[in-house]
C-alpha positions in Angstrom: 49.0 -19.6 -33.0 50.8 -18.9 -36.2 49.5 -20.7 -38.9 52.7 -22.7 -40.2 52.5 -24.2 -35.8 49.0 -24.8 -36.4 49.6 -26.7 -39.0 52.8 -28.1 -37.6 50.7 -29.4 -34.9 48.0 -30.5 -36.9 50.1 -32.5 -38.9 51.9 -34.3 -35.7 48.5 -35.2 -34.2 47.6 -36.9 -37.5 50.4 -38.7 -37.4 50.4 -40.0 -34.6 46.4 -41.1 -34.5 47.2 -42.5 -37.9 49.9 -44.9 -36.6 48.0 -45.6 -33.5 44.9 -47.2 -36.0 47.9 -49.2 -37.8 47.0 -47.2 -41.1 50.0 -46.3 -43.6 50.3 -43.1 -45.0 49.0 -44.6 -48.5 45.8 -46.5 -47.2 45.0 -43.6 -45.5 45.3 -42.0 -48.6 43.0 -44.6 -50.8 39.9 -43.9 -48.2 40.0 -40.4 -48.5 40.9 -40.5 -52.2 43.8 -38.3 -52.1 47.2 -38.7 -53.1 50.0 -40.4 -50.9 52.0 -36.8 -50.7 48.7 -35.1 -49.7 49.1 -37.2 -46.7 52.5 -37.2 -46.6 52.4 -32.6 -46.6 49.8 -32.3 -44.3 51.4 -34.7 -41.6 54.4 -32.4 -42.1 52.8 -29.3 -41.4 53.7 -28.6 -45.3 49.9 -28.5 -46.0 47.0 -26.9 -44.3 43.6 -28.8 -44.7 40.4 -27.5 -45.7 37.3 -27.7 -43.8 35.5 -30.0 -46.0 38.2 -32.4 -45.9 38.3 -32.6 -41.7 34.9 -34.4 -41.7 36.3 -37.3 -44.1 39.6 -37.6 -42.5 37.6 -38.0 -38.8 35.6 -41.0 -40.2 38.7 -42.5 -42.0 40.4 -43.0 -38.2 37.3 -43.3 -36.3 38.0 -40.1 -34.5 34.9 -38.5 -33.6 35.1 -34.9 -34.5 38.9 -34.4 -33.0 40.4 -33.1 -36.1 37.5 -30.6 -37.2 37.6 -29.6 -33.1 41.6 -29.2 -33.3 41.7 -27.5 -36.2 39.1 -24.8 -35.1 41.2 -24.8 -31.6 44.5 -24.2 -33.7 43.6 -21.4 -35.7 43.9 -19.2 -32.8 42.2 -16.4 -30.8 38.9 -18.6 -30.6 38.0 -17.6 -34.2 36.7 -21.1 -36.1 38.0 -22.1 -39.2 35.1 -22.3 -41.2 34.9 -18.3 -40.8 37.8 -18.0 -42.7 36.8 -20.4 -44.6 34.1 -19.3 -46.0 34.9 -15.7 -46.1 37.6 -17.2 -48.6 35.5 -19.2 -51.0 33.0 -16.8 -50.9 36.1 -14.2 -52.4 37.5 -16.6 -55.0 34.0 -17.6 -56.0 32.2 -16.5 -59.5 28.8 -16.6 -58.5 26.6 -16.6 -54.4 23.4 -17.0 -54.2 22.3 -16.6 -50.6 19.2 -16.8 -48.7 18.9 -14.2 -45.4 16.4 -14.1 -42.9 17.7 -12.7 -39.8 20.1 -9.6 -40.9 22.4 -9.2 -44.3 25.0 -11.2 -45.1 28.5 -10.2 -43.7 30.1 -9.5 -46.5 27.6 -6.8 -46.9 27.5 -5.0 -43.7 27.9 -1.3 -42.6 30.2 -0.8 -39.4 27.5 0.3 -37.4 25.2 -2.7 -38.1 28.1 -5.2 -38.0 29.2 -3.9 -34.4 25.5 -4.5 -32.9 25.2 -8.3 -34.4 29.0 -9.2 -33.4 28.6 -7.8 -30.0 25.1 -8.5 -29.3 25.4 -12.3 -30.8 28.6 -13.1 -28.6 28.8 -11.5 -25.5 31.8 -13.6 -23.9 33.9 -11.3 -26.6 35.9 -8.6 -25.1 35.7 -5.2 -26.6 39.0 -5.2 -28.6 38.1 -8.8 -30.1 34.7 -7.6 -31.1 36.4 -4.7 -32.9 38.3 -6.5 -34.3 35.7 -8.9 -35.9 33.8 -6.1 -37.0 36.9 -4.6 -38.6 37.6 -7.8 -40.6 33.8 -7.5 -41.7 33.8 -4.0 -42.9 37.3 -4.3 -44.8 35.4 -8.0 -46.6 32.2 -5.7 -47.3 34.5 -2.5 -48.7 36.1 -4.9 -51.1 32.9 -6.7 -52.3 31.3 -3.6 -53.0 35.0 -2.6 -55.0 35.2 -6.4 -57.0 33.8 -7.3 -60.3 32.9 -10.7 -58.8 31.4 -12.6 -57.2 28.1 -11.7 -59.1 25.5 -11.8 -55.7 21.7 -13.1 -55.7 20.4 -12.1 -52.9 17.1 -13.4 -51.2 16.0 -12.1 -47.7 12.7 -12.5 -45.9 11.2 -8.9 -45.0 10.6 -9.5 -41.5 14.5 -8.6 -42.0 14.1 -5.5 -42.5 12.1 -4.4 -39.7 14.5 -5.8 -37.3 16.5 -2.6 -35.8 20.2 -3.5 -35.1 22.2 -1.3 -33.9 19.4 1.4 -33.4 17.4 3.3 -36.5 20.8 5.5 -37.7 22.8 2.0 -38.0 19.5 0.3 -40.0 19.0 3.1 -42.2 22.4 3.5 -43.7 22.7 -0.4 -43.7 19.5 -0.2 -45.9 20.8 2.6 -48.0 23.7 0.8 -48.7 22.1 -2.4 -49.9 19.8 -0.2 -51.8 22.6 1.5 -53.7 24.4 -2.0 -54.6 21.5 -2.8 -55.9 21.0 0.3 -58.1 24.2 0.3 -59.4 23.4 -3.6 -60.2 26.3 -4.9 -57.8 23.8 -7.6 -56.2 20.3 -8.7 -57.3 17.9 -8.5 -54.8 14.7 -10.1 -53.9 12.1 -9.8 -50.8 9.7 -12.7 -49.7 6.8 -10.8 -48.3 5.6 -11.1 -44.9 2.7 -12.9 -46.1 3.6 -15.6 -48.2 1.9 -18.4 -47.8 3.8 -21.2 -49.4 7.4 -19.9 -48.1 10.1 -22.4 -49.5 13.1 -21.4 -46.7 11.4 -22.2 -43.7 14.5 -24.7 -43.2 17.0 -21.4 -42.2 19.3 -19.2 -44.6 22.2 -21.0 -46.4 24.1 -19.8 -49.6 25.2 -22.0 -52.5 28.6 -21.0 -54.6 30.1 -21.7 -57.4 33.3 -21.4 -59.1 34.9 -22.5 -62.5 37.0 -25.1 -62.3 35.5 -26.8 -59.1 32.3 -28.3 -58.0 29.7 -25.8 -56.3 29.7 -25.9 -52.9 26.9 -25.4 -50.3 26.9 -23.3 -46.8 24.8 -23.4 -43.7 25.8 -21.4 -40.9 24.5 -19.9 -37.6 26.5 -17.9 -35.1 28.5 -20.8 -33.6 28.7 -23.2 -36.6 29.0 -23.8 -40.0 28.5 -27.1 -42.2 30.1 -27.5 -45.6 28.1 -29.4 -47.9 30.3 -30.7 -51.3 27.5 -33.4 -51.7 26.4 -32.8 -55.6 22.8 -34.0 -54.8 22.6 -31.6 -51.7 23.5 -28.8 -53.2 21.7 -29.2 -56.4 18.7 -29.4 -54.4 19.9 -25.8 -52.6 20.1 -24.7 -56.0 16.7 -25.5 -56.8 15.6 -24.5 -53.4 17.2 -21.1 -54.1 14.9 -20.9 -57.3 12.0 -22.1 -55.5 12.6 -18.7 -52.8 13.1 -16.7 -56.0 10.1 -18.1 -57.0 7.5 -16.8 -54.5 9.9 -13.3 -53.6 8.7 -10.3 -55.7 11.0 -8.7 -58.4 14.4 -7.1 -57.8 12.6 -3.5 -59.0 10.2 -4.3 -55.8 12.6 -5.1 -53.9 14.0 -1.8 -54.2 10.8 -0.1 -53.9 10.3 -2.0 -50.4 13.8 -1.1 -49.8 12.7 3.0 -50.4 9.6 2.4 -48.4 11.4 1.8 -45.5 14.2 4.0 -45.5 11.2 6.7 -45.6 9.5 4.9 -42.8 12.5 5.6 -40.5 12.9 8.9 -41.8 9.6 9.8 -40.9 9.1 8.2 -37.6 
């Protein structure tokens, strides 16, 4: 669906489950704490909502989760919205700090690696939608690597990079390529050995962002969802969770080193 119907329709369903409650346009407005026209545009399909905003606007008219499921329906070919979502904010942002433990971040993948978790991780894909997915991944990573900013912390667990996606050739030039953002400075790296003890992120990977001019914003995401977390206290205790991983992971110079080590380990296996 195109995104001007989406919203078209988005906007009519609100509308309608708005008047059903018996709620105007401007009350509706005072319990999200938005402006009357904010309604007023996205009821008219002149305004497309944001993901943070669905959750509010489902507990304003006692909806359930309709309008974070319609939206995700309406943004066509299965794909939900928080992917683009967050492959947005992560663009416009100034600063991520993200914490891996299964593979690399998206934005960061090599072709090869990126085909073997899209079509490994969802295999009710057909083959032209998985290409597809992995071509939006590799034209997100090509600009990363190309863009001034975002300026990237990165903090990944080494079991990580044992795990052989895509076979050894598809590892080893993922590996290479993290290795060379991170000579050239492009991301900071850290590794939480194997053996930590006291390991802070045993709650799963998430990534925190922040941008001038707004309020930082935190991510958790698996395969099949996503949560947005605008909560200040929440994510100022990601942020301090985030130095609490950099904390116990060993220096971005070691990093590299481990990163060497196991390039050479493949190549001499």
């Amino acid at each position: 669906m195109s995104d001007n119907r989406a919203k078209r329709r988005f906007g009519s369903e609100l509308a309608r489950m708005r008047k059903r409650q018996g709620v105007t346009q401007e009350s509706l407005a005072r319990i999200l704490g938005v402006s009357g026209s904010h309604v007023s545009n996205l009821e008219r399909g002149h305004r497309e909502p944001t993901l943070a905003f669905l959750p509010s606007l489902d507990t304003a008219l006692a909806t359930g989760d309709l309008f974070q499921r319609l939206w995700d329906e309406l943004t066509g070919n299965g794909r939900p919205a928080w992917l683009a979502e967050i492959a947005t904010a992560i663009k416009r942002a100034d600063a991520v700090y993200e914490f891996s433990t299964m593979a690399f971040p998206s934005y960061l993948q090599k072709e090869a690696y990126a085909y073997a978790l899209v079509r490994y991780a969802a295999p009710w894909l057909t083959p032209d939608e998985v290409n597809t997915r992995v071509a939006e991944r590799v034209e997100r990573a090509d600009h990363m690597e190309r863009a001034l900013r975002p300026k990237l912390w990165l903090v990944i667990d080494e079991p990580l990079l044992k795990r052989r996606y895509g076979g050894v050739g598809a590892v080893r030039e993922q590996l290479a390529h993290i290795a060379r953002l991170a000579e050239e400075e492009r991301i900071t790296l850290q590794v939480i050995p194997t053996e930590t003890e006291k390991h802070p992120g045993n709650s799963g990977p998430f990534r925190v962002l922040v941008t001038r001019n707004s309020p930082d914003v935190m991510y958790a995401e698996s395969a099949r969802a996503g949560h947005t977390i605008t909560d200040p206290t929440e994510v100022a205790n990601h942020r301090m969770l985030f130095a609490d991983l950099q904390g116990v992971a060993t220096s971005p110079s070691a990093a590299l080193q481990t990163l060497y080590e196991e390039i050479q380990r493949i190549d001499n296996a």
